[in-house]
Every structure is written in C-alpha cells, then in structure tokens.
PDB file of N, CA, C and O in Angstrom:
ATOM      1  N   UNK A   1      16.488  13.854   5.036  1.00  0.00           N
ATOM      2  CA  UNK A   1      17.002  12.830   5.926  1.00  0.00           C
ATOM      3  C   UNK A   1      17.693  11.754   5.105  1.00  0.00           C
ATOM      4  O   UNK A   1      17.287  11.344   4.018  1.00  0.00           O
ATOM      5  N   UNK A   2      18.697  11.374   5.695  1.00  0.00           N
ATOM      6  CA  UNK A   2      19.468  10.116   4.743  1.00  0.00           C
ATOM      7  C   UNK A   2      18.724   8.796   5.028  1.00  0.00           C
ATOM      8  O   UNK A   2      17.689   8.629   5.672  1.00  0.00           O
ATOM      9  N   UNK A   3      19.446   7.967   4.438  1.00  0.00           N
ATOM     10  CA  UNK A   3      18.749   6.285   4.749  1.00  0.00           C
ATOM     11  C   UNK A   3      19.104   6.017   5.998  1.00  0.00           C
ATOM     12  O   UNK A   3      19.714   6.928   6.558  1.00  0.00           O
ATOM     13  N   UNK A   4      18.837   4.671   6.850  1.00  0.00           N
ATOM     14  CA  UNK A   4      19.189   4.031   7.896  1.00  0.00           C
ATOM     15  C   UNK A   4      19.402   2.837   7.301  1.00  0.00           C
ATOM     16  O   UNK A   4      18.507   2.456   6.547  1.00  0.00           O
ATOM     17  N   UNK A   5      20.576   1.980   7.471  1.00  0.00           N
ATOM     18  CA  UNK A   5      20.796   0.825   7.642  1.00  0.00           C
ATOM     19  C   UNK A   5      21.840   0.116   8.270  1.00  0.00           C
ATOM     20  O   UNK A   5      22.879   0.544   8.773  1.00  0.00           O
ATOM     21  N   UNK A   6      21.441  -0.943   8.172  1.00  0.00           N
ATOM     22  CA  UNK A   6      21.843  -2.387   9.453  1.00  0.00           C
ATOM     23  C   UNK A   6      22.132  -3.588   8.707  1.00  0.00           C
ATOM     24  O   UNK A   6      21.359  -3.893   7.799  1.00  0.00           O
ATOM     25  N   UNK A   7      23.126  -4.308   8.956  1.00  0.00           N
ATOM     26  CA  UNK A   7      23.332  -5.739   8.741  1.00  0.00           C
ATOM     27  C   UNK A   7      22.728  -6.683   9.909  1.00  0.00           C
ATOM     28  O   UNK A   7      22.873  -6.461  11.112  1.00  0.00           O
ATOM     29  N   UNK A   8      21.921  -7.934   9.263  1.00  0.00           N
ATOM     30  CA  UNK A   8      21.677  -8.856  10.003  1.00  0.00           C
ATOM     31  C   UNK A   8      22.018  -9.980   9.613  1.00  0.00           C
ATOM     32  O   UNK A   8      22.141 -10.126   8.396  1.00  0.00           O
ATOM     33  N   UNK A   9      22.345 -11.409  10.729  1.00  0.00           N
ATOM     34  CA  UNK A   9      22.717 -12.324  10.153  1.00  0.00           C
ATOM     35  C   UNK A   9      21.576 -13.349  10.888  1.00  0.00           C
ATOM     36  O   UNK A   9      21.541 -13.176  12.106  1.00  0.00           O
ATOM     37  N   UNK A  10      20.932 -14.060  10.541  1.00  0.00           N
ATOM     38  CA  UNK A  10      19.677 -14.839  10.843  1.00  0.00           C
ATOM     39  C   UNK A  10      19.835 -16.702  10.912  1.00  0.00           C
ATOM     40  O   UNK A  10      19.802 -17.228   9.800  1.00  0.00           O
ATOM     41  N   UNK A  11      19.946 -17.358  11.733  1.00  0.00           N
ATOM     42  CA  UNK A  11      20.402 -18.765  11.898  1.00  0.00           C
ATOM     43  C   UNK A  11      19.842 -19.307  10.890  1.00  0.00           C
ATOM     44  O   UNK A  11      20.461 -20.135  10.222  1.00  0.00           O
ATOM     45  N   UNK A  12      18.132 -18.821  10.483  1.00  0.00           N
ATOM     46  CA  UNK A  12      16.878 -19.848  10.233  1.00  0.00           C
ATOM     47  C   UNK A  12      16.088 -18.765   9.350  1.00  0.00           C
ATOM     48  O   UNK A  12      16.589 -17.679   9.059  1.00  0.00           O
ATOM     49  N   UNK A  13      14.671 -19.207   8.913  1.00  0.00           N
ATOM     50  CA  UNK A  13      14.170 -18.143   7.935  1.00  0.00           C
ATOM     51  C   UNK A  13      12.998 -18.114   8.827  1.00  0.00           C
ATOM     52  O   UNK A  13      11.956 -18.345   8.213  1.00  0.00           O
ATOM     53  N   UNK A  14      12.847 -17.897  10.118  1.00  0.00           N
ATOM     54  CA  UNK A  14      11.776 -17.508  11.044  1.00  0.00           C
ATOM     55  C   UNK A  14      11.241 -16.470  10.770  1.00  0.00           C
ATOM     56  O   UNK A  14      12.053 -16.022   9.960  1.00  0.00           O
ATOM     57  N   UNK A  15      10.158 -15.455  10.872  1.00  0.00           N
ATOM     58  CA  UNK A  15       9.915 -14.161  10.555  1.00  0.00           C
ATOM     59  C   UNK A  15      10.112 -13.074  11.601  1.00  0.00           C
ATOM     60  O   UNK A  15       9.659 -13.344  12.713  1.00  0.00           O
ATOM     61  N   UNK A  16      10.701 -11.906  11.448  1.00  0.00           N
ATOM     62  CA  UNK A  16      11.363 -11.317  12.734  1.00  0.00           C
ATOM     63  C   UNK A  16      11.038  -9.911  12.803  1.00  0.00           C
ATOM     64  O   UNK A  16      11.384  -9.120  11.925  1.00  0.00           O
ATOM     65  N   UNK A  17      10.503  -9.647  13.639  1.00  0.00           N
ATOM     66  CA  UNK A  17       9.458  -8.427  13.859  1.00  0.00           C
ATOM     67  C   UNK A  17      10.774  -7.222  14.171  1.00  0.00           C
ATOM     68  O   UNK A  17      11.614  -7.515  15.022  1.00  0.00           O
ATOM     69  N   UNK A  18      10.848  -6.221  13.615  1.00  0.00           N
ATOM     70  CA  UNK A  18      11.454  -5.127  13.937  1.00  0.00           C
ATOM     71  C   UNK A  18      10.566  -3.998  14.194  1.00  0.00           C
ATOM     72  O   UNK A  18       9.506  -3.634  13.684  1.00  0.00           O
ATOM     73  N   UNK A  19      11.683  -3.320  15.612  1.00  0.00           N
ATOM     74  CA  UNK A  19      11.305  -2.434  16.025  1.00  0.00           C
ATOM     75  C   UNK A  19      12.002  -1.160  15.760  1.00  0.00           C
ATOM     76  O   UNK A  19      13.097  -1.241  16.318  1.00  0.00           O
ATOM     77  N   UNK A  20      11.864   0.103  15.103  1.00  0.00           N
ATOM     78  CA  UNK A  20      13.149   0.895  14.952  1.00  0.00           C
ATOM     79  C   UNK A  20      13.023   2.421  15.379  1.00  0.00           C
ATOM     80  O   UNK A  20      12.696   3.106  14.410  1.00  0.00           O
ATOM     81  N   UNK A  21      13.130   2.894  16.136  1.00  0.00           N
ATOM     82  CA  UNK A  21      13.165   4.508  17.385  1.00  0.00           C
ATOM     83  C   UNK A  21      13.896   5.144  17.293  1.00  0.00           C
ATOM     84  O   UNK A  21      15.078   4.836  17.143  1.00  0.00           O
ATOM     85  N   UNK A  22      13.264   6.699  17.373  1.00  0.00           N
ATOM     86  CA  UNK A  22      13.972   7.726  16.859  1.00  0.00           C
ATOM     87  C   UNK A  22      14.616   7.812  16.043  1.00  0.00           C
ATOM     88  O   UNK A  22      15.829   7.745  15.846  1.00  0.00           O
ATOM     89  N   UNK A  23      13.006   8.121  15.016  1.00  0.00           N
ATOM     90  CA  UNK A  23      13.068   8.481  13.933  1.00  0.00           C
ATOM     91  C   UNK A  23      11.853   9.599  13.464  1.00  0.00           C
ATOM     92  O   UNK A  23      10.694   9.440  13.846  1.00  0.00           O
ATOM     93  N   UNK A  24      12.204  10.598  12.706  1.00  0.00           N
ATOM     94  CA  UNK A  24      11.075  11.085  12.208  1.00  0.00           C
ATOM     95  C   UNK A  24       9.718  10.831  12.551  1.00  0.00           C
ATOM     96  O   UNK A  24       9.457   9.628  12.535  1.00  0.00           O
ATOM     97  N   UNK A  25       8.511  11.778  12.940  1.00  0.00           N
ATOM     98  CA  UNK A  25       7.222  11.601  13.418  1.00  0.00           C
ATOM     99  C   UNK A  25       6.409  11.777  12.327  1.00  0.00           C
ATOM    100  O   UNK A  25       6.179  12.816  11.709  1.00  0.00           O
ATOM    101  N   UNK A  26       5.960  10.575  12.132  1.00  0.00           N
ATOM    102  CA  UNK A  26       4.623  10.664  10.840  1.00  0.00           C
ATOM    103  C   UNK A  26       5.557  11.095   9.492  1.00  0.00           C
ATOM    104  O   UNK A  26       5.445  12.182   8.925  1.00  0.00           O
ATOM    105  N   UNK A  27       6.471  10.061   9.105  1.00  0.00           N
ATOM    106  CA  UNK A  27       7.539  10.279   8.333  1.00  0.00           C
ATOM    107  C   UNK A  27       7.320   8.928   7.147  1.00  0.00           C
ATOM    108  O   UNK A  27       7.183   7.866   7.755  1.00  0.00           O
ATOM    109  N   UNK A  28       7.266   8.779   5.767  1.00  0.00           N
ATOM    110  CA  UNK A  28       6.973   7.507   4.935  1.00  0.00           C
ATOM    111  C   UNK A  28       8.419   7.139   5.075  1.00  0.00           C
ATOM    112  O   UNK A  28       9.326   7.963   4.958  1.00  0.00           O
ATOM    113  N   UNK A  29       8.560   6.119   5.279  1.00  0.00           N
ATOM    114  CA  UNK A  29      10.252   4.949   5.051  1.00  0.00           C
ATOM    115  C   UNK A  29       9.714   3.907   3.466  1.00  0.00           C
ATOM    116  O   UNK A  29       8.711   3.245   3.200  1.00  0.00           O
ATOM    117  N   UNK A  30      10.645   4.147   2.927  1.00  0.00           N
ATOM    118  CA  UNK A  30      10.730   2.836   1.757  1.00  0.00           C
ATOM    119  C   UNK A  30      11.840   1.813   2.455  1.00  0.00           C
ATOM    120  O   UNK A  30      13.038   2.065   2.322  1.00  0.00           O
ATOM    121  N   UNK A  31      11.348   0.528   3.281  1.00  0.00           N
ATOM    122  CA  UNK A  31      11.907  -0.712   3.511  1.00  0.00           C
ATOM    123  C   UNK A  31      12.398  -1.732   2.498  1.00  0.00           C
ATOM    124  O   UNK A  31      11.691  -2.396   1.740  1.00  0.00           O
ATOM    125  N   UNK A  32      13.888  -1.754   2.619  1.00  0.00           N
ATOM    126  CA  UNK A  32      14.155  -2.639   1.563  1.00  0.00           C
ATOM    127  C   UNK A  32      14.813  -4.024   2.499  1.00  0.00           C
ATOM    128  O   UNK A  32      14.889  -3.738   3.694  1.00  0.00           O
ATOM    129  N   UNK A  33      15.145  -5.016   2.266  1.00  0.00           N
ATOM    130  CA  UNK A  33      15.966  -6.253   2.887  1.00  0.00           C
ATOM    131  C   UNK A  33      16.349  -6.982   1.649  1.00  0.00           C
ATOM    132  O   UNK A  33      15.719  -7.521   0.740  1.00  0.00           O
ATOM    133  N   UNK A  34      17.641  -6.802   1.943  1.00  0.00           N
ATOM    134  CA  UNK A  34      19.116  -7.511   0.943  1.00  0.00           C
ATOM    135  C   UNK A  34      18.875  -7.230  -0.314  1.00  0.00           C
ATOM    136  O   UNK A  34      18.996  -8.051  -1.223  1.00  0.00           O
ATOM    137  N   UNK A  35      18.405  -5.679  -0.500  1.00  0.00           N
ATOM    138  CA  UNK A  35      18.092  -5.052  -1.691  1.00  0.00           C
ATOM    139  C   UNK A  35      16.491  -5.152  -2.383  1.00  0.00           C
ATOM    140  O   UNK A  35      15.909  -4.378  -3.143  1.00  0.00           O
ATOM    141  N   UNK A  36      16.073  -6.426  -1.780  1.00  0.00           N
ATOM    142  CA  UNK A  36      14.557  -6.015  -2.225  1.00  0.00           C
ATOM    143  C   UNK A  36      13.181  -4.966  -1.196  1.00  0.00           C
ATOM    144  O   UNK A  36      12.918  -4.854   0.002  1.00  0.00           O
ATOM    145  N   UNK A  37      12.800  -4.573  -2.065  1.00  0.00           N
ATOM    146  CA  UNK A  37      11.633  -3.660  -1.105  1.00  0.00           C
ATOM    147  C   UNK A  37      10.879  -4.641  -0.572  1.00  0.00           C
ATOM    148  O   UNK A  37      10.820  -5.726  -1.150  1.00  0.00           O
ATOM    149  N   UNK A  38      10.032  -4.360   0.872  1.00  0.00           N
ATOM    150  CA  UNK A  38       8.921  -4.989   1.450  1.00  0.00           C
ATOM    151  C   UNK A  38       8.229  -4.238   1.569  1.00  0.00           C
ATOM    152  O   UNK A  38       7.239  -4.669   2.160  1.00  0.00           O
ATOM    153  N   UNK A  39       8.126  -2.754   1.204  1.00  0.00           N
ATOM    154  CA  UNK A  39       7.185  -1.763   1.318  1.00  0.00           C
ATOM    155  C   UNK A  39       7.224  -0.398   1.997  1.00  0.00           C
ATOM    156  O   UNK A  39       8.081  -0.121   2.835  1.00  0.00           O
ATOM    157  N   UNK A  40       6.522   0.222   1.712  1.00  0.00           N
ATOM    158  CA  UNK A  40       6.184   1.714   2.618  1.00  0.00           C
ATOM    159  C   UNK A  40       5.800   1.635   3.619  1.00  0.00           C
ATOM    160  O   UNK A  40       4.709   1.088   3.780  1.00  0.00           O
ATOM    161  N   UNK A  41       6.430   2.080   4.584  1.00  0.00           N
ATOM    162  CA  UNK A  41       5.832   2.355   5.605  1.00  0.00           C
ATOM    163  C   UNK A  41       5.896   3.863   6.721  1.00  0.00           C
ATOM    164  O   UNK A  41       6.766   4.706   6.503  1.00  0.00           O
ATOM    165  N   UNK A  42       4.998   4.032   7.762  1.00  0.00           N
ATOM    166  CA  UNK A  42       5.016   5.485   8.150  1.00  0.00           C
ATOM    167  C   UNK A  42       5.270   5.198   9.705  1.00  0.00           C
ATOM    168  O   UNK A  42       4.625   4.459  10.449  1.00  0.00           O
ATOM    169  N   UNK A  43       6.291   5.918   9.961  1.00  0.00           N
ATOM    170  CA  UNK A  43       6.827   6.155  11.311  1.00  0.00           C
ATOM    171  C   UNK A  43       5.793   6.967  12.530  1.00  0.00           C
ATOM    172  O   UNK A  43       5.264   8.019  12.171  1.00  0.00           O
ATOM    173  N   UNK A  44       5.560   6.521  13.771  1.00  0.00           N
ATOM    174  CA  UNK A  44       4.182   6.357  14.468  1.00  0.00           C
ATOM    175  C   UNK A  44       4.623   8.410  14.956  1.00  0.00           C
ATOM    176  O   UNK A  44       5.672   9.032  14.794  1.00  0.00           O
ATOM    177  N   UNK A  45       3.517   8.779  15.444  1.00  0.00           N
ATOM    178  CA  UNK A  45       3.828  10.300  15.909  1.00  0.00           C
ATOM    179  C   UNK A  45       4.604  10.023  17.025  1.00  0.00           C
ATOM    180  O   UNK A  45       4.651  11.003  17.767  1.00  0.00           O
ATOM    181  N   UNK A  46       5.113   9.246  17.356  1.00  0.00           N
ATOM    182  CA  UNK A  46       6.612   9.119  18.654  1.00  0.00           C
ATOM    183  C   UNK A  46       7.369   8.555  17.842  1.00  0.00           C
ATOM    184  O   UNK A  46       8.056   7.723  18.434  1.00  0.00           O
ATOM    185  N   UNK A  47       7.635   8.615  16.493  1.00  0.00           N
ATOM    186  CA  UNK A  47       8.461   8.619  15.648  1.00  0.00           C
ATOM    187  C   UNK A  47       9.555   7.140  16.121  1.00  0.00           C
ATOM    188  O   UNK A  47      10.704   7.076  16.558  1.00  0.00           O
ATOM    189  N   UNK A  48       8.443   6.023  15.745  1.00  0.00           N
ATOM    190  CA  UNK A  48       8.724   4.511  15.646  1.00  0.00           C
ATOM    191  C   UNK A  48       8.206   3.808  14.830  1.00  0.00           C
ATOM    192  O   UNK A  48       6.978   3.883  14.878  1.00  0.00           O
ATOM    193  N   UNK A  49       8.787   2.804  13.704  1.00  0.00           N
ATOM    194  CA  UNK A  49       8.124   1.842  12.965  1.00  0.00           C
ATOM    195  C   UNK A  49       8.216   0.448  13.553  1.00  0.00           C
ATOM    196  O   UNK A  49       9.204  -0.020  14.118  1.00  0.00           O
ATOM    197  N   UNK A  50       6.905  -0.229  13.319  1.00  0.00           N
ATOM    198  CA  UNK A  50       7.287  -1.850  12.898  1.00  0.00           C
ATOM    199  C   UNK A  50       7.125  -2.351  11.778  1.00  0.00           C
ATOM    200  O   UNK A  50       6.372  -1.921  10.904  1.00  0.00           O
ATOM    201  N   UNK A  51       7.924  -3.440  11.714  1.00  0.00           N
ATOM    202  CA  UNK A  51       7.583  -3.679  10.762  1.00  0.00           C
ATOM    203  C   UNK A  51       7.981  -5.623  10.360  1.00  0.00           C
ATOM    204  O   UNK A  51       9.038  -5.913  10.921  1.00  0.00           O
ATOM    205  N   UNK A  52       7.453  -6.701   9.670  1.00  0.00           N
ATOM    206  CA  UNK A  52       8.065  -7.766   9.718  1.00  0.00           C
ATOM    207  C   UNK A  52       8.599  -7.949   8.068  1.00  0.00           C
ATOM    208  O   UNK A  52       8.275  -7.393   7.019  1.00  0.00           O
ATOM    209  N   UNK A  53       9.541  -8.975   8.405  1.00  0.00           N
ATOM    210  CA  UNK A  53      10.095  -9.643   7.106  1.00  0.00           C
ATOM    211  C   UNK A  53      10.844 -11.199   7.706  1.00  0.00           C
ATOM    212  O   UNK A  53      11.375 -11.512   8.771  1.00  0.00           O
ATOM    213  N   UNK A  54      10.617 -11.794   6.654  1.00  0.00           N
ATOM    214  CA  UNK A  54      11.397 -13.220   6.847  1.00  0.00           C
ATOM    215  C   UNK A  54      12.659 -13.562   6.560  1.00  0.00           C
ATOM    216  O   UNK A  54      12.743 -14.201   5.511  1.00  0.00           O
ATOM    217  N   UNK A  55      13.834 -13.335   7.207  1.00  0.00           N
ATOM    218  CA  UNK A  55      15.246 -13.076   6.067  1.00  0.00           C
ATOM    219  C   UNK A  55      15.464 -14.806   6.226  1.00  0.00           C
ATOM    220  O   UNK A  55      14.593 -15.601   6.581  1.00  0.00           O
ATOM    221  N   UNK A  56      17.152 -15.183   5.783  1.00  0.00           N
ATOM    222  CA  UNK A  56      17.658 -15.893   4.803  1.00  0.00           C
ATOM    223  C   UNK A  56      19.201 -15.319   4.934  1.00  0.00           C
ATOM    224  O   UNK A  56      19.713 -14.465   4.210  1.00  0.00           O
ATOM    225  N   UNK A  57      19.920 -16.139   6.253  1.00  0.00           N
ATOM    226  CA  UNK A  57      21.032 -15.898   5.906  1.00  0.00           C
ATOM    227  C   UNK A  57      21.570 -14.448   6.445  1.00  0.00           C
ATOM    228  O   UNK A  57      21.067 -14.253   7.551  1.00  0.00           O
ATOM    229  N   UNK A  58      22.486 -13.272   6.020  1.00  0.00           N
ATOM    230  CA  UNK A  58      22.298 -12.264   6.693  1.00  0.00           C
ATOM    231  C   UNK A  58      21.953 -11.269   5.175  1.00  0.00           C
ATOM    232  O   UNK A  58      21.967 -11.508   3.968  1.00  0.00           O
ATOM    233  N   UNK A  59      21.677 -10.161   5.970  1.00  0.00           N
ATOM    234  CA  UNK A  59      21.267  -9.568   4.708  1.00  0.00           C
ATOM    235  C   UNK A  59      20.797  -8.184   5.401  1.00  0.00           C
ATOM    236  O   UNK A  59      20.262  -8.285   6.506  1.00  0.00           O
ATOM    237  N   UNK A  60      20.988  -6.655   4.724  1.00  0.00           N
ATOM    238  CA  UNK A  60      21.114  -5.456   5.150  1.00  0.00           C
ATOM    239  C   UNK A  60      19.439  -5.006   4.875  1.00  0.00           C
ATOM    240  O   UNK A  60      18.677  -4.961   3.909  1.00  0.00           O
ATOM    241  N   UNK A  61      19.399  -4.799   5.900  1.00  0.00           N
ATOM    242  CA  UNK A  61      18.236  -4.301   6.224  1.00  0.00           C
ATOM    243  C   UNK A  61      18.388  -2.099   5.684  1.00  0.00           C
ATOM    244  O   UNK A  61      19.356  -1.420   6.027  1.00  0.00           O
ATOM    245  N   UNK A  62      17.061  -1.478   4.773  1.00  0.00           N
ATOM    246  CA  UNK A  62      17.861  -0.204   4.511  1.00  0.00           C
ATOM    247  C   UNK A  62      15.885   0.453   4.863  1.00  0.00           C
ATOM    248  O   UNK A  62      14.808  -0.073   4.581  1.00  0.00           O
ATOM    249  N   UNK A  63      16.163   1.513   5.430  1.00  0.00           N
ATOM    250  CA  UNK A  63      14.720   2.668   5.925  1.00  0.00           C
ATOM    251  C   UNK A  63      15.419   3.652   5.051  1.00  0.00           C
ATOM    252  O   UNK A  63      16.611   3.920   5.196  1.00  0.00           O
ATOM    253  N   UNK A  64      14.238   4.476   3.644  1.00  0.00           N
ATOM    254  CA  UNK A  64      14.957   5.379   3.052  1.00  0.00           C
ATOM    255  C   UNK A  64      13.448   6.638   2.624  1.00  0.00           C
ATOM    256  O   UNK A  64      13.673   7.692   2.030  1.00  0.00           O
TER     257      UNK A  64
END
C-alpha cells in the first residue's frame, strides 16, 4: 500500500482530533505531521484510525 497524505492549514495551535476511513483493517500506519513522526498507529477492523496532534500553521499530514 502507498502512503496517504493531506495538507492542512490551522488558524491556532489547538489540538485536532483526526478521523481517517477506508483504509486497511488491522493495518500499522507510521503518522508523520510536517515531517515529524507522532507515532504508530493501527487501523480499527472497519479499517479507521484516530488519532490527535497539535499543528502550527499548515503542515502535511503523511499515514505510511
């Protein structure tokens, strides 16, 4: 499977819960935002993650 990613642009440095569907079931994602990792995480058996981070401005969100 390739990566997924998204640009975001954020007013404020609030913390912002993502939701991301249809994707792989019981699948590990390496989460990165504006190039740094926030961690591993595993996509639910209806093949959905959450996950939070605090951005800064806009900055590309990457599931790999």
């Amino acid at each position: 499977m390739g990566g997924e990613n998204w640009n975001q642009l954020f007013p404020d440095s609030s913390p912002i819960i993502h939701l991301v569907t249809d994707l792989p079931p019981n699948h590990s994602f390496q989460i990165s935002a504006g190039g740094v990792s926030i961690g591993t995480r595993t996509s639910s058996a209806q093949g959905t993650l959450l996950f939070t981070n605090t951005p800064s401005g806009s900055q590309a969100i990457t599931l790999q």
